[in-house]
Predicted model as a PDB file, atoms N, CA, C, CB and O in Angstrom, pLDDT in the B-factor column:
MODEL        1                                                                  
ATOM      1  N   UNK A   1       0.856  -1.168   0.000  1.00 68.00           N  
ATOM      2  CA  UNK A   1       0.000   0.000   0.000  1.00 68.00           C  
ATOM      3  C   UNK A   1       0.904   1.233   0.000  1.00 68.00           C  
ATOM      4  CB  UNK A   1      -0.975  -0.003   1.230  1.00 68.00           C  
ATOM      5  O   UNK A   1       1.887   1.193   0.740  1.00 68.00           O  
ATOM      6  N   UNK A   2       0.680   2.376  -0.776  1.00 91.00           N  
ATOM      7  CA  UNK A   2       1.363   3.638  -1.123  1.00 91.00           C  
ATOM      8  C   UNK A   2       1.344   4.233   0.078  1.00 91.00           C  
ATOM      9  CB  UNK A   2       0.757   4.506  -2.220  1.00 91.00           C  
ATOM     10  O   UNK A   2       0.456   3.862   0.845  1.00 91.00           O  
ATOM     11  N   UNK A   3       2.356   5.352   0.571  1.00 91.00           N  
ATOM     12  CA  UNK A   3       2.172   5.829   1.846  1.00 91.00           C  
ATOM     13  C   UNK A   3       0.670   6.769   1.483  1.00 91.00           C  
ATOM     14  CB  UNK A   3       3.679   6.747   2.450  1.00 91.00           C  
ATOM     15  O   UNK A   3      -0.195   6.829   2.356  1.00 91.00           O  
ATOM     16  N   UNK A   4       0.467   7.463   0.161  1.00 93.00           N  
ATOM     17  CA  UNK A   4      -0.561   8.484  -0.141  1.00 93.00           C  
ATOM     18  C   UNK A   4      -1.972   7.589   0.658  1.00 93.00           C  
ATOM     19  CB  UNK A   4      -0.700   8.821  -2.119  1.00 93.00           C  
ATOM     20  O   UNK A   4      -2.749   8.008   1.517  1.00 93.00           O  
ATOM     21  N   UNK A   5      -1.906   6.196  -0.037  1.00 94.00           N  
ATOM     22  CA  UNK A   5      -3.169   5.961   0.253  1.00 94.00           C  
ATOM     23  C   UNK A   5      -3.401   5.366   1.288  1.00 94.00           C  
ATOM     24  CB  UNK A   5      -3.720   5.426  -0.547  1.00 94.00           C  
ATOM     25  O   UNK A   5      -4.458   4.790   1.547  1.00 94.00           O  
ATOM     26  N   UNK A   6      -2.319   5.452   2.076  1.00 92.00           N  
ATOM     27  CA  UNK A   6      -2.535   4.962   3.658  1.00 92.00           C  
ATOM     28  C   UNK A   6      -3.136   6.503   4.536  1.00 92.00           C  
ATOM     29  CB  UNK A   6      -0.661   4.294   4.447  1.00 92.00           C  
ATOM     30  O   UNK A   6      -4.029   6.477   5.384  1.00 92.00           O  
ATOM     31  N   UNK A   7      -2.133   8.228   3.918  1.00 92.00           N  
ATOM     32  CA  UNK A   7      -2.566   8.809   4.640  1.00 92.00           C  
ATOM     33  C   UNK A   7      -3.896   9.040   4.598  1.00 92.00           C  
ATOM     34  CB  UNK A   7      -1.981   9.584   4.682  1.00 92.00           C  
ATOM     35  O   UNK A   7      -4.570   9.340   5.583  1.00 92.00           O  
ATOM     36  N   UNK A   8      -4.373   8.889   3.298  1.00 93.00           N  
ATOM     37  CA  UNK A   8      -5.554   9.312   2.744  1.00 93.00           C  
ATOM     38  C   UNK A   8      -6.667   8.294   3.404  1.00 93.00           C  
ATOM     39  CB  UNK A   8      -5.459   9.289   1.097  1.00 93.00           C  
ATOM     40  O   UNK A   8      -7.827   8.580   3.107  1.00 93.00           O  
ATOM     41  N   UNK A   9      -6.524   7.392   4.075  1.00 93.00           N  
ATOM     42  CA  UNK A   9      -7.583   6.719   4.600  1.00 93.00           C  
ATOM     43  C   UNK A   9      -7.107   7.234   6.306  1.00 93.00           C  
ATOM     44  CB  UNK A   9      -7.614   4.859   4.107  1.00 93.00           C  
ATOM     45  O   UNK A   9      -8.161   7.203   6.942  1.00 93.00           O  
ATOM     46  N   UNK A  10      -6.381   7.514   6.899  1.00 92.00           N  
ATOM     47  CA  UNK A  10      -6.138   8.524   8.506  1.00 92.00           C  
ATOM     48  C   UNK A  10      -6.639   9.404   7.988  1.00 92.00           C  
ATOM     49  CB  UNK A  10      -4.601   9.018   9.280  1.00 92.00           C  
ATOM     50  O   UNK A  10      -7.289   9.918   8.898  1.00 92.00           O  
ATOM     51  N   UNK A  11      -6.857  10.166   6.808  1.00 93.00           N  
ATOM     52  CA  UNK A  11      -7.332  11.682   7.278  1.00 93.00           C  
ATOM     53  C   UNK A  11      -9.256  11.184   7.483  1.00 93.00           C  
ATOM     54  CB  UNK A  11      -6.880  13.283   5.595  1.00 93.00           C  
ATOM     55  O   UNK A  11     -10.070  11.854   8.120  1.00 93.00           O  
ATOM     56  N   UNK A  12      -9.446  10.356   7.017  1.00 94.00           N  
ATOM     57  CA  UNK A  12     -10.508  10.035   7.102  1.00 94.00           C  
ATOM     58  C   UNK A  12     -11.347   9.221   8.465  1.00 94.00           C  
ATOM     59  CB  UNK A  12     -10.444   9.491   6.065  1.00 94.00           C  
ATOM     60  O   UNK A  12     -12.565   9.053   8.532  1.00 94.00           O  
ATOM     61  N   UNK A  13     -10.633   8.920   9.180  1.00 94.00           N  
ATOM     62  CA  UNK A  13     -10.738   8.724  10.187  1.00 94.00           C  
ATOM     63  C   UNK A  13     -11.500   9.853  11.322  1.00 94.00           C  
ATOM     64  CB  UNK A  13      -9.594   8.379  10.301  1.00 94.00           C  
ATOM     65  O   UNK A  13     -11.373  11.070  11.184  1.00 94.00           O  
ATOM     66  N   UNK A  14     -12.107   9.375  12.178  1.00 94.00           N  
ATOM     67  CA  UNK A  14     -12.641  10.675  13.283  1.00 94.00           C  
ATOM     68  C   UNK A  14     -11.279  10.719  14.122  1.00 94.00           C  
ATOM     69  CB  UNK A  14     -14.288  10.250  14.503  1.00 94.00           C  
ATOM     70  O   UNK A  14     -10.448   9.847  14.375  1.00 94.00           O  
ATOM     71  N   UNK A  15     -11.392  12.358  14.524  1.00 94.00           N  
ATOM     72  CA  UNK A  15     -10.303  12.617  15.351  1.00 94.00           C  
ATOM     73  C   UNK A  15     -10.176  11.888  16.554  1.00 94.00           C  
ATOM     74  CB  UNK A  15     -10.285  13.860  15.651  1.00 94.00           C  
ATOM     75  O   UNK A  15      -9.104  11.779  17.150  1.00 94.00           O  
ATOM     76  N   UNK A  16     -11.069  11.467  16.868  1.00 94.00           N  
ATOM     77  CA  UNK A  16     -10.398  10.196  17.994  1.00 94.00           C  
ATOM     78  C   UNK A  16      -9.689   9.119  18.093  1.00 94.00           C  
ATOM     79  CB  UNK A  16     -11.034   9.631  18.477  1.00 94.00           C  
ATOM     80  O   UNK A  16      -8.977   8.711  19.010  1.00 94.00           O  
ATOM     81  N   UNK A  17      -9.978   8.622  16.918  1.00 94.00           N  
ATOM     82  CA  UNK A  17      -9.330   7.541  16.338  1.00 94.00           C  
ATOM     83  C   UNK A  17      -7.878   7.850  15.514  1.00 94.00           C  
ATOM     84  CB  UNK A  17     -10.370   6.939  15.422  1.00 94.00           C  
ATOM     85  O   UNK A  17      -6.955   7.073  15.273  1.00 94.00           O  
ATOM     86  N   UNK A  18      -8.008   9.050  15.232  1.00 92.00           N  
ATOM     87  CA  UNK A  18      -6.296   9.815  14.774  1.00 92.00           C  
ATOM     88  C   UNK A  18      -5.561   9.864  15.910  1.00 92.00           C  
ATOM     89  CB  UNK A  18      -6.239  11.553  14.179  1.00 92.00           C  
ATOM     90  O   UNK A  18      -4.380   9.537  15.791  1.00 92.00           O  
ATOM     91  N   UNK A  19      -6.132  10.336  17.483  1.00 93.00           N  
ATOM     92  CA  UNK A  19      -5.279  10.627  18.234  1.00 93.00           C  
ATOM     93  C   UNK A  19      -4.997   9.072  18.297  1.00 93.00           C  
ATOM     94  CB  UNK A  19      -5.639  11.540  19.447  1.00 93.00           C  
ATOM     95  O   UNK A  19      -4.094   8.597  17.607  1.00 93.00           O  
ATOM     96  N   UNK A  20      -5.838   8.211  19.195  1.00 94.00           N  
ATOM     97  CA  UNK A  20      -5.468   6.980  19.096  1.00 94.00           C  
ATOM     98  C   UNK A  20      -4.446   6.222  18.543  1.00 94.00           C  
ATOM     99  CB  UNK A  20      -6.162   6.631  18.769  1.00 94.00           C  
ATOM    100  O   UNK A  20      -3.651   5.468  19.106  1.00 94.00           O  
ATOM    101  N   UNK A  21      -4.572   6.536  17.279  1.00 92.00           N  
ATOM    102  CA  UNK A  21      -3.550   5.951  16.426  1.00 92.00           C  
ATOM    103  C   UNK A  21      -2.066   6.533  16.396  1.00 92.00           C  
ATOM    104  CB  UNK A  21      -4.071   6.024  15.104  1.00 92.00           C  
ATOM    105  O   UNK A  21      -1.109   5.872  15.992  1.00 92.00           O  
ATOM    106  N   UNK A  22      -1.994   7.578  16.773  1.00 92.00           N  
ATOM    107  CA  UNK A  22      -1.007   8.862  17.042  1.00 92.00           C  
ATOM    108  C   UNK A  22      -0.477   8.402  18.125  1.00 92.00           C  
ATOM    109  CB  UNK A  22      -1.615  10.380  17.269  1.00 92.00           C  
ATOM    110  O   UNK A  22       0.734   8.606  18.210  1.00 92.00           O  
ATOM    111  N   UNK A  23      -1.107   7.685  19.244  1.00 92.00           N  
ATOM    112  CA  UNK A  23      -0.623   7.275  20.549  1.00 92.00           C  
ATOM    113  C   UNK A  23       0.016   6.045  20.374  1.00 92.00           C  
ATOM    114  CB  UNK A  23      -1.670   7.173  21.580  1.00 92.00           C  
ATOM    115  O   UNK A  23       1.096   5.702  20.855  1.00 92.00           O  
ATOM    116  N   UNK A  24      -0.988   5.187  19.401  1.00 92.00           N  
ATOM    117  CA  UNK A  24      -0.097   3.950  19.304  1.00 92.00           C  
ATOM    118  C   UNK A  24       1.213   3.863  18.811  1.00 92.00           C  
ATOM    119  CB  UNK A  24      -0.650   3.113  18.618  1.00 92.00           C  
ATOM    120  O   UNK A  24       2.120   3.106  19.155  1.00 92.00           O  
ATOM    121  N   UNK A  25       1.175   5.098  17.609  1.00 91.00           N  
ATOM    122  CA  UNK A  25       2.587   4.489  16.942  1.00 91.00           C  
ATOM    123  C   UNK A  25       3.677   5.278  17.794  1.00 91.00           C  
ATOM    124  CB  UNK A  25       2.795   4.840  15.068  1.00 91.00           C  
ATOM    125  O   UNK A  25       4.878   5.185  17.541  1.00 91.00           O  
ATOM    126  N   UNK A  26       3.119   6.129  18.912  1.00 91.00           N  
ATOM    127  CA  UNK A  26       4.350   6.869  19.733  1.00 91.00           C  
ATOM    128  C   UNK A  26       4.753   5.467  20.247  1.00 91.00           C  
ATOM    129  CB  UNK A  26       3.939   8.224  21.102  1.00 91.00           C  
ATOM    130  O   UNK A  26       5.856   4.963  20.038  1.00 91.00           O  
ATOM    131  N   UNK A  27       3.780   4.907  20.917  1.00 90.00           N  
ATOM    132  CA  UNK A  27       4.078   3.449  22.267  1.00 90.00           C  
ATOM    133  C   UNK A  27       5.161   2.925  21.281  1.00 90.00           C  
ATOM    134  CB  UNK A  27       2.412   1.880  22.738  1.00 90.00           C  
ATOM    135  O   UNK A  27       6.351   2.927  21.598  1.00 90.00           O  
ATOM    136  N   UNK A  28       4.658   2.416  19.913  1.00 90.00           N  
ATOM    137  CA  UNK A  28       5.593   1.673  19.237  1.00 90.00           C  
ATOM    138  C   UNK A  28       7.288   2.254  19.337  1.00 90.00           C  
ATOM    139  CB  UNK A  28       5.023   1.660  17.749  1.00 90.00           C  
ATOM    140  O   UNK A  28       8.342   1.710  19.664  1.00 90.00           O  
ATOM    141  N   UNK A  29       7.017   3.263  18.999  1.00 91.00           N  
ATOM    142  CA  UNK A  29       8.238   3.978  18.911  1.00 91.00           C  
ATOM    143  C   UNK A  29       9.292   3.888  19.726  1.00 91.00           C  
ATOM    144  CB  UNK A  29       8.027   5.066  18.924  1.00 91.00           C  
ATOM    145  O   UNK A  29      10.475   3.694  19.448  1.00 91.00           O  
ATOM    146  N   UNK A  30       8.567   4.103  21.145  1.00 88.00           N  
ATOM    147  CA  UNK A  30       9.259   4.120  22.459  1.00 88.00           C  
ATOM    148  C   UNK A  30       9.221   2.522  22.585  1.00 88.00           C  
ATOM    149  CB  UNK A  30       8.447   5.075  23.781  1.00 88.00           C  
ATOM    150  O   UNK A  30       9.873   2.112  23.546  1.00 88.00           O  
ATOM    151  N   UNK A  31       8.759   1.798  22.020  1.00 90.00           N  
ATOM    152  CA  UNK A  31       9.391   0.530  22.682  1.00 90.00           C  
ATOM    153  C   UNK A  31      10.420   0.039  22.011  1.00 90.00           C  
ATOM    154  CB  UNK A  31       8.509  -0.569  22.841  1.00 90.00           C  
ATOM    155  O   UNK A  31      11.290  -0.691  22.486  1.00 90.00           O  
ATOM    156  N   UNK A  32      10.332   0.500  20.687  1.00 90.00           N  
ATOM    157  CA  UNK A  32      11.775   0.489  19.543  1.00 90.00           C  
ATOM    158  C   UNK A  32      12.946   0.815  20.489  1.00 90.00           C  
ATOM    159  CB  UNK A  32      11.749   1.882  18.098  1.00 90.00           C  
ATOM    160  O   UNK A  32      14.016   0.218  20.614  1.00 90.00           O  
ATOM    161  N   UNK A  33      12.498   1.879  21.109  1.00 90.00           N  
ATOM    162  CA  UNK A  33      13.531   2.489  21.682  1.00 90.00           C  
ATOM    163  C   UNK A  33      14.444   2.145  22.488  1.00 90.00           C  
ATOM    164  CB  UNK A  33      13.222   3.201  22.105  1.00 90.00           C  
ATOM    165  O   UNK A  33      15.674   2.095  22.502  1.00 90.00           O  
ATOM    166  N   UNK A  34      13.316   1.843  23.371  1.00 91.00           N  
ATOM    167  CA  UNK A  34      13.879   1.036  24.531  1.00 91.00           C  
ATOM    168  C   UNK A  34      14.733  -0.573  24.146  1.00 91.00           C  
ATOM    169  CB  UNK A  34      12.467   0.743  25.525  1.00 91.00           C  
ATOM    170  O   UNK A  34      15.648  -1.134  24.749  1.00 91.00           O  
ATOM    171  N   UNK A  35      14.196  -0.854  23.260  1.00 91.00           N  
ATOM    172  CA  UNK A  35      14.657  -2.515  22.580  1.00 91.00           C  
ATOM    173  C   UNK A  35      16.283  -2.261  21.664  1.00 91.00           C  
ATOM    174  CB  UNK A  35      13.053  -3.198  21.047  1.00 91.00           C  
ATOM    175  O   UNK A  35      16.975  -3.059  21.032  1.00 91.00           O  
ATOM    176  N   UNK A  36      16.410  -1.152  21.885  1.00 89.00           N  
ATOM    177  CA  UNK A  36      17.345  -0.826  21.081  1.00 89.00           C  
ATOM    178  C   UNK A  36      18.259  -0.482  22.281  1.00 89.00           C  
ATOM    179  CB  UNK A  36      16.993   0.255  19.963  1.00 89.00           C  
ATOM    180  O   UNK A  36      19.352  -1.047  22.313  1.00 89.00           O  
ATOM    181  N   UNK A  37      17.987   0.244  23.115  1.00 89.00           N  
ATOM    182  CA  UNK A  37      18.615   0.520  24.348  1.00 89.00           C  
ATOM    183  C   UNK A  37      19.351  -0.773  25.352  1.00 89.00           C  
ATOM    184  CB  UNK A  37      17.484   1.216  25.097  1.00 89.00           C  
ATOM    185  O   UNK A  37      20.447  -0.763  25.911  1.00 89.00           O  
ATOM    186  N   UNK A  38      18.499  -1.640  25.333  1.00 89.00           N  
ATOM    187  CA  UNK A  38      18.506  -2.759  26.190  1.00 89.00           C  
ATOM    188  C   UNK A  38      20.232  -3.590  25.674  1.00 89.00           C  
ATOM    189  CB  UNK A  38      16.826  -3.809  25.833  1.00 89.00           C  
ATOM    190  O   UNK A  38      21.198  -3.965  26.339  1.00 89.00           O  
ATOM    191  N   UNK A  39      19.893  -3.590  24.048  1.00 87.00           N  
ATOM    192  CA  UNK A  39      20.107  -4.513  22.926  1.00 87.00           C  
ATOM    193  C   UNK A  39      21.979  -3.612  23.574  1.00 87.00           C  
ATOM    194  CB  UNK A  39      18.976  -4.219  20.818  1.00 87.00           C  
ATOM    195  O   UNK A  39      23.035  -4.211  23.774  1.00 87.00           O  
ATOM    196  N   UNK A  40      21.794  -2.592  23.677  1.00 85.00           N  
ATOM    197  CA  UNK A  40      22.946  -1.745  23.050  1.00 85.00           C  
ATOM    198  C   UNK A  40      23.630  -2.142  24.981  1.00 85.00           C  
ATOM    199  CB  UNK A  40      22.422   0.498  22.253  1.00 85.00           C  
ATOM    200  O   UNK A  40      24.664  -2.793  25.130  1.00 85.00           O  
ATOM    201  N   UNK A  41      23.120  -1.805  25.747  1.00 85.00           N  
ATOM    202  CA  UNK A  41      23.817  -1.998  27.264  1.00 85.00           C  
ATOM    203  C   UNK A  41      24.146  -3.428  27.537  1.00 85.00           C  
ATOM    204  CB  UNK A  41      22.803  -1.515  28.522  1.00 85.00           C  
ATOM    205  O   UNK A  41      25.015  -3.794  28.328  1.00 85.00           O  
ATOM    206  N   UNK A  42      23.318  -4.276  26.760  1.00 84.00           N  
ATOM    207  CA  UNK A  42      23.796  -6.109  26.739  1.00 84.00           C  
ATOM    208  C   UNK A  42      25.215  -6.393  26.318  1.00 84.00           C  
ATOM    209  CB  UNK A  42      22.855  -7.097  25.518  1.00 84.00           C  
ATOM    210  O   UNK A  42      26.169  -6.984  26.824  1.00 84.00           O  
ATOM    211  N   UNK A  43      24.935  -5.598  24.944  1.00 81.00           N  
ATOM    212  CA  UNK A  43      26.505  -5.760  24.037  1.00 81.00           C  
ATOM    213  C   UNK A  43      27.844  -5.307  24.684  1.00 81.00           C  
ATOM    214  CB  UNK A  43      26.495  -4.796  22.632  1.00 81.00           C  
ATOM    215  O   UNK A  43      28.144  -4.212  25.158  1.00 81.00           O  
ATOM    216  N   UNK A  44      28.483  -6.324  24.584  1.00 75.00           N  
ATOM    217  CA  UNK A  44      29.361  -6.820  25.449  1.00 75.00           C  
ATOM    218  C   UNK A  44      29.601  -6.965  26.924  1.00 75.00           C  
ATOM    219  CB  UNK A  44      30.083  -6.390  25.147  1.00 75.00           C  
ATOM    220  O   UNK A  44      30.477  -6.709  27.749  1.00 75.00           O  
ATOM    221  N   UNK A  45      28.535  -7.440  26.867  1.00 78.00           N  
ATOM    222  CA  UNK A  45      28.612  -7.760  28.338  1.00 78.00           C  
ATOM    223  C   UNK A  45      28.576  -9.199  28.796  1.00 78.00           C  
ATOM    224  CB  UNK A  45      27.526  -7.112  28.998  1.00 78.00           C  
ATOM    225  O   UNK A  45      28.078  -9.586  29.853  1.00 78.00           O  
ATOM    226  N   UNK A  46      29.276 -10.095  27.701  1.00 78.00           N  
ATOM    227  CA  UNK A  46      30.055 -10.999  28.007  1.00 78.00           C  
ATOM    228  C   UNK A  46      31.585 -10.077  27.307  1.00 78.00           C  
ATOM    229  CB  UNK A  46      29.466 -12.602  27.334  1.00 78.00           C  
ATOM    230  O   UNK A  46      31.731  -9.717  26.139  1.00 78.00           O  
ATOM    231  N   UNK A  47      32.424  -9.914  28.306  1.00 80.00           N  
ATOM    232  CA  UNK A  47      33.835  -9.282  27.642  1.00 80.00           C  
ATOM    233  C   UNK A  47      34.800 -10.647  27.569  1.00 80.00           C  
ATOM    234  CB  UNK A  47      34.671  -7.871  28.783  1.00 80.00           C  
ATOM    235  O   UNK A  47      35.862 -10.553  26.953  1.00 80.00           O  
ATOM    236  N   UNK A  48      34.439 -11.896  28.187  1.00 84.00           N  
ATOM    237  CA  UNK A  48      35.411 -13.122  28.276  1.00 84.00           C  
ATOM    238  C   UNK A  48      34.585 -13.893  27.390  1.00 84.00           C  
ATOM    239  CB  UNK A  48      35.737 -13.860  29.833  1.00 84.00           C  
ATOM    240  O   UNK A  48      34.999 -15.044  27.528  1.00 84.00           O  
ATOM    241  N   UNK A  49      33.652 -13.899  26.561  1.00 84.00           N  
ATOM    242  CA  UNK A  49      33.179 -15.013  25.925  1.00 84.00           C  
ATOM    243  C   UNK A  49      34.217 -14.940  24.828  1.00 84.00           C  
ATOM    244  CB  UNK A  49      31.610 -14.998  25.502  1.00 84.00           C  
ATOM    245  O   UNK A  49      34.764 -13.892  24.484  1.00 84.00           O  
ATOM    246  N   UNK A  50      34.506 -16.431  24.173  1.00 89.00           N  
ATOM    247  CA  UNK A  50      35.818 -16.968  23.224  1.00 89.00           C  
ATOM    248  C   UNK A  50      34.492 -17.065  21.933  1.00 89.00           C  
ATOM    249  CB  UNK A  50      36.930 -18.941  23.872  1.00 89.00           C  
ATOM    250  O   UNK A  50      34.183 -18.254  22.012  1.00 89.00           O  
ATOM    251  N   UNK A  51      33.782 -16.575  21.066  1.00 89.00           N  
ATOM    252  CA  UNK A  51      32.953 -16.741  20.308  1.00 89.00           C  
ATOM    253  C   UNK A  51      33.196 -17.740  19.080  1.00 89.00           C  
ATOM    254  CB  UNK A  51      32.674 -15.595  20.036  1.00 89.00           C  
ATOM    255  O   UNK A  51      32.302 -18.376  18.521  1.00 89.00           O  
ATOM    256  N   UNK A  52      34.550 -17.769  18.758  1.00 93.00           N  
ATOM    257  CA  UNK A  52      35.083 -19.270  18.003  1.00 93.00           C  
ATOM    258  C   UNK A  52      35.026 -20.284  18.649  1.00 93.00           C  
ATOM    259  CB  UNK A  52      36.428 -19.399  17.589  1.00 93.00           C  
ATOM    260  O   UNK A  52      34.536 -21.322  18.203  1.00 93.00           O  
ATOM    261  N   UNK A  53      35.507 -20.165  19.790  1.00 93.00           N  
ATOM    262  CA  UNK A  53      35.684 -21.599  20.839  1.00 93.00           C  
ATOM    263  C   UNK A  53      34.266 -22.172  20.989  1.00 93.00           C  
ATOM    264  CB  UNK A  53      36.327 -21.222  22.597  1.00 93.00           C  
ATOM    265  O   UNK A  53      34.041 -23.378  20.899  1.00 93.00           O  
ATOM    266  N   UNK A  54      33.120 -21.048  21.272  1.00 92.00           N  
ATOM    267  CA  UNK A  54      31.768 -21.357  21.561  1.00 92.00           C  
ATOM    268  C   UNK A  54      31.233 -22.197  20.402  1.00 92.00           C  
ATOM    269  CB  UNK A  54      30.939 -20.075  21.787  1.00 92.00           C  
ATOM    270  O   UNK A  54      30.692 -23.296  20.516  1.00 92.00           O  
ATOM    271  N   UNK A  55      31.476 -21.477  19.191  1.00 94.00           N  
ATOM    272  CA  UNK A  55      30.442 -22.266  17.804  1.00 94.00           C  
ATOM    273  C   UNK A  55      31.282 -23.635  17.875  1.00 94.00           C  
ATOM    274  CB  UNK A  55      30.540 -21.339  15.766  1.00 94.00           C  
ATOM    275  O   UNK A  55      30.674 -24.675  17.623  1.00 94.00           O  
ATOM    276  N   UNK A  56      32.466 -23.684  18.161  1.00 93.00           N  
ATOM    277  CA  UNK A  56      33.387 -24.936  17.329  1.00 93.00           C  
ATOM    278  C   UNK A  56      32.987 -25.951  18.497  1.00 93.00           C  
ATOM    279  CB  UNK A  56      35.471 -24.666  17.061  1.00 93.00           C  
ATOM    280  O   UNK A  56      33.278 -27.117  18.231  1.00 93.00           O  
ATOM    281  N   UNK A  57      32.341 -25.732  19.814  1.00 91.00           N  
ATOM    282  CA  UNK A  57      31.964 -26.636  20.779  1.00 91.00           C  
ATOM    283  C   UNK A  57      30.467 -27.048  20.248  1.00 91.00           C  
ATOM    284  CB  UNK A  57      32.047 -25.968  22.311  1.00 91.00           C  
ATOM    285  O   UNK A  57      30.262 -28.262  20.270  1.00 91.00           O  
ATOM    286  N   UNK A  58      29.219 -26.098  19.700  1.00 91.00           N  
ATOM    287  CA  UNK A  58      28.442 -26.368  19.701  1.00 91.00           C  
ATOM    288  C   UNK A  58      28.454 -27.285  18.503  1.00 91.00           C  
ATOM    289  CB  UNK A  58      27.805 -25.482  19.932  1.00 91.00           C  
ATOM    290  O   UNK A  58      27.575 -28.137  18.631  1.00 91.00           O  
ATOM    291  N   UNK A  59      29.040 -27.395  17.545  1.00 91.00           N  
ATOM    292  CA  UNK A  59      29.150 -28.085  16.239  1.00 91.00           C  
ATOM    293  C   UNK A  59      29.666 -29.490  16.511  1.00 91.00           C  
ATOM    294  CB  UNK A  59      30.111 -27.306  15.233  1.00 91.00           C  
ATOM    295  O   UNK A  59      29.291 -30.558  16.028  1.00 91.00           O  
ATOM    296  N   UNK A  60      30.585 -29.240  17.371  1.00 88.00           N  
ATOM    297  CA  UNK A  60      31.317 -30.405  17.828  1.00 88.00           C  
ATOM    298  C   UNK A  60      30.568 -31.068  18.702  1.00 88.00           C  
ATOM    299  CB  UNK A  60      32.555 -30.135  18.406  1.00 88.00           C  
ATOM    300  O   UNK A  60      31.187 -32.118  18.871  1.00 88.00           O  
ATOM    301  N   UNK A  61      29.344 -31.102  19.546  1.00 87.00           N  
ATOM    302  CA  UNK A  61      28.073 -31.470  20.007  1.00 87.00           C  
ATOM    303  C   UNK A  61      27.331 -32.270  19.315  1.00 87.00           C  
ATOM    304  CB  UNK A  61      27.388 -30.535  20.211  1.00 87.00           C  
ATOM    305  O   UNK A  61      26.752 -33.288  19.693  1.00 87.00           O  
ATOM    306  N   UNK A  62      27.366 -31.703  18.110  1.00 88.00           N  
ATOM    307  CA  UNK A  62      26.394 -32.196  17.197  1.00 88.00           C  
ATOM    308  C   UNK A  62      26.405 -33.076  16.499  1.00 88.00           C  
ATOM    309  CB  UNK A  62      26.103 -31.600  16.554  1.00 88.00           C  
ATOM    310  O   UNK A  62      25.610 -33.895  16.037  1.00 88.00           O  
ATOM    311  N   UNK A  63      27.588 -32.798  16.443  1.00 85.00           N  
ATOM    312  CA  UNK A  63      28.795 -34.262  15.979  1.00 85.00           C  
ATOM    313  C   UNK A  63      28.574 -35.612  16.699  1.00 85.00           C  
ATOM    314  CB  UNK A  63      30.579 -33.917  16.464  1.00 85.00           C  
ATOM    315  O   UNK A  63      28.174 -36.676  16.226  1.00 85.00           O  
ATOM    316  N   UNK A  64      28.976 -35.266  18.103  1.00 76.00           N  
ATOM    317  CA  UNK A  64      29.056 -36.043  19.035  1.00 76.00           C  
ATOM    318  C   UNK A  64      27.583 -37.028  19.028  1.00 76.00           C  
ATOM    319  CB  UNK A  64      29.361 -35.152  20.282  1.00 76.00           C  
ATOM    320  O   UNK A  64      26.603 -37.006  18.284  1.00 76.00           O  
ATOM    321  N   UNK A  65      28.013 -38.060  20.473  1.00 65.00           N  
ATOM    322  CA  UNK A  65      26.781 -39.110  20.537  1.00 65.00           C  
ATOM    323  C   UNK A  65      25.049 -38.227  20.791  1.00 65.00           C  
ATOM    324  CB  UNK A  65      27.207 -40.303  22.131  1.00 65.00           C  
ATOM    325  O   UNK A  65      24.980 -37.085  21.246  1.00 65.00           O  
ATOM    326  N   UNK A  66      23.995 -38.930  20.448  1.00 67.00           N  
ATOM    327  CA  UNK A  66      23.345 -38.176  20.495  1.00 67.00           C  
ATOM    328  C   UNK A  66      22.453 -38.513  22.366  1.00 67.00           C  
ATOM    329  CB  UNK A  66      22.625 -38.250  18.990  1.00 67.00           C  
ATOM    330  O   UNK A  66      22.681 -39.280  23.301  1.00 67.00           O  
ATOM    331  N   UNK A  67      22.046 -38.079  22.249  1.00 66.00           N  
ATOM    332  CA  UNK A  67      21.111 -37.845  24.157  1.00 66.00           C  
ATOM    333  C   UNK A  67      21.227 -39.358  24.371  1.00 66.00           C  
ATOM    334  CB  UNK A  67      18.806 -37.139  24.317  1.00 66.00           C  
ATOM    335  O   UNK A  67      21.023 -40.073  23.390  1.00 66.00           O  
ATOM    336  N   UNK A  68      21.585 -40.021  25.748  1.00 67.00           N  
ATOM    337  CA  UNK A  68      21.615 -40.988  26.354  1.00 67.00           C  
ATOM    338  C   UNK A  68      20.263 -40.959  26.720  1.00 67.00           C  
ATOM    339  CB  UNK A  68      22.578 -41.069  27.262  1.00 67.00           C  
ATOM    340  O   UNK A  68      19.396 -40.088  26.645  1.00 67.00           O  
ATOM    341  N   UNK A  69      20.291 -42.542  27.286  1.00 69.00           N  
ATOM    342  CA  UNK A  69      18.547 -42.551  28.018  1.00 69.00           C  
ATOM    343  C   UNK A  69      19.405 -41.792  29.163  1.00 69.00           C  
ATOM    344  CB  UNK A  69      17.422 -44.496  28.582  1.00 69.00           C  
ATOM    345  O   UNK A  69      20.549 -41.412  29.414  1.00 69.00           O  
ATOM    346  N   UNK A  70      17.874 -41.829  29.779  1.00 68.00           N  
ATOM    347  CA  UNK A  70      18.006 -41.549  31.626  1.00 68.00           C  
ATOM    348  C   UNK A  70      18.442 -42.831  32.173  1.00 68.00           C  
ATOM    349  CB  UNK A  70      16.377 -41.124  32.549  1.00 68.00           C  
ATOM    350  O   UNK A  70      18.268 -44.006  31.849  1.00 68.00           O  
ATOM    351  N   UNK A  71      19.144 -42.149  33.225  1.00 72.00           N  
ATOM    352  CA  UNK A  71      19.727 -43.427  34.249  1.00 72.00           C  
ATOM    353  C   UNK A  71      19.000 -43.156  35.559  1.00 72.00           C  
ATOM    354  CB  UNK A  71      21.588 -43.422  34.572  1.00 72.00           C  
ATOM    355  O   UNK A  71      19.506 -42.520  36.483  1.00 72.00           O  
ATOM    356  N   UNK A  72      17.749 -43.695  35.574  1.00 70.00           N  
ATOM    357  CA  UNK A  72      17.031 -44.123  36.988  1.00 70.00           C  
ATOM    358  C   UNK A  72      17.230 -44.316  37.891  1.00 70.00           C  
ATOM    359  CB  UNK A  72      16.580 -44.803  37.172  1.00 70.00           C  
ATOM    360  O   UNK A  72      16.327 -44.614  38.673  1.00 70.00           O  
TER     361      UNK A  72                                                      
ENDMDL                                                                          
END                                                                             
């Protein structure tokens, strides 16, 4: 859908339903935000993880025998 004929069906809308919608895509916004924030204070915050060592273990897992039974 064209942005024209997206605005063109909001202007048509009752103003309540504009603000509404005006509110939602703020919420959206701010939760972008925040998800971006979160994303950004995580990063690196493993400073000792070996990220080669990690994949070449998980591969090498996979490799390996697969799940034992349980031992009762």
């Amino acid at each position: 859908m064209a942005l024209e004929e997206i605005l063109s069906k909001i202007q048509k809308l009752p103003k309540g339903e504009r603000k509404k919608l005006l509110k939602e895509l703020e919420r959206l916004e701010l939760g972008e935000k925040k998800a971006a924030e979160r994303f950004e204070k995580a990063a690196g915050s493993w400073p000792d993880l070996d990220a080669e060592n990690f994949v070449a273990e998980i591969y090498a897992r996979r490799l390996g025998s697969r799940r034992t039974e349980a031992e009762w």
